[in-house]
C-alpha positions, 0 to 999 in steps of 0.5 A: 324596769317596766312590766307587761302582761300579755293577754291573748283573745282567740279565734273563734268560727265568728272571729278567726283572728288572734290577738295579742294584747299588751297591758302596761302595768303602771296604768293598772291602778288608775284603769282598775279605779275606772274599771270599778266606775264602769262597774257601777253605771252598768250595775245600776242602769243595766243594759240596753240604753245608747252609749251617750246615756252611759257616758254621761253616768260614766262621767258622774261616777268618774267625778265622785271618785276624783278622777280628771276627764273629759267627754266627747274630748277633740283629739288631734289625729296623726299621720306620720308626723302630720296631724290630719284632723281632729276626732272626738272620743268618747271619754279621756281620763287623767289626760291619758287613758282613752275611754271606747264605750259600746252599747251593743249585742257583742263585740267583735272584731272591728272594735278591738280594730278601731281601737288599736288604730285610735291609740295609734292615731291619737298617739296615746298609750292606753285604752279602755274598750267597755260594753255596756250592752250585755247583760254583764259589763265587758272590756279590754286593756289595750297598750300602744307601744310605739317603739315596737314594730311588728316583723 
């Protein structure tokens, strides 16, 4: 039997939306793991250096910790059952776990947007949205569940 755990972000004067995120337990373990990386590089750079300067810590701390990855990695992007394109994404770990790096102010809507559509298109099941632009790290799980279509 599969678990989830639901996580709710909500509205706020600048974001009227809410969301509904759902994380996959079984890719817990390898997105702590990836998490604490994630830990690490902010800790030691801080914040206010371009998303390429903490991908390229990020990928020296996936390494010593014995995770597969790749950086700036060619995926194919689907629409319907046609694959239309390729993009690049920031970082993909274990071949499965999409890495959205950030280095801004704040999140905001829109990037919870893009990844959403990034998981869709690139038909993968779990990201990683981490922001390396605030003084203390944030990030969000997101889980693309295919067989669920929203009413």
């Amino acid at each position: 039997m599969i678990q989830f755990v639901f996580t709710i972000i909500t509205a706020t004067a600048t974001t009227p939306f809410v969301f509904l995120m759902l994380v996959d337990i079984r890719h817990n373990e390898l997105t702590k793991k990836i998490i604490g990386c994630t830990m690490a590089v902010h800790r030691e750079l801080g914040h206010g250096f371009p998303e390429l300067i903490y991908q390229r810590g990020l990928s020296v701390e996936l390494s010593e910790a014995g995770l597969a990855h790749q950086c700036e990695v060619s995926l194919p992007v689907y629409y319907k059952s046609a694959v239309i394109g390729t993009r690049r994404a920031d970082l993909l770990v274990a071949g499965s776990i999409l890495l959205e790096l950030k280095a801004v102010s704040e999140l905001q809507v829109s990037h919870f947007t893009q990844v959403i559509n990034y998981l869709k298109a690139y038909r993968l099941e779990v990201a990683l949205l981490l922001n390396f632009g605030e003084t203390s790290l944030k990030f969000r799980r997101f889980l693309h569940n295919p067989d669920h279509t929203p009413n």
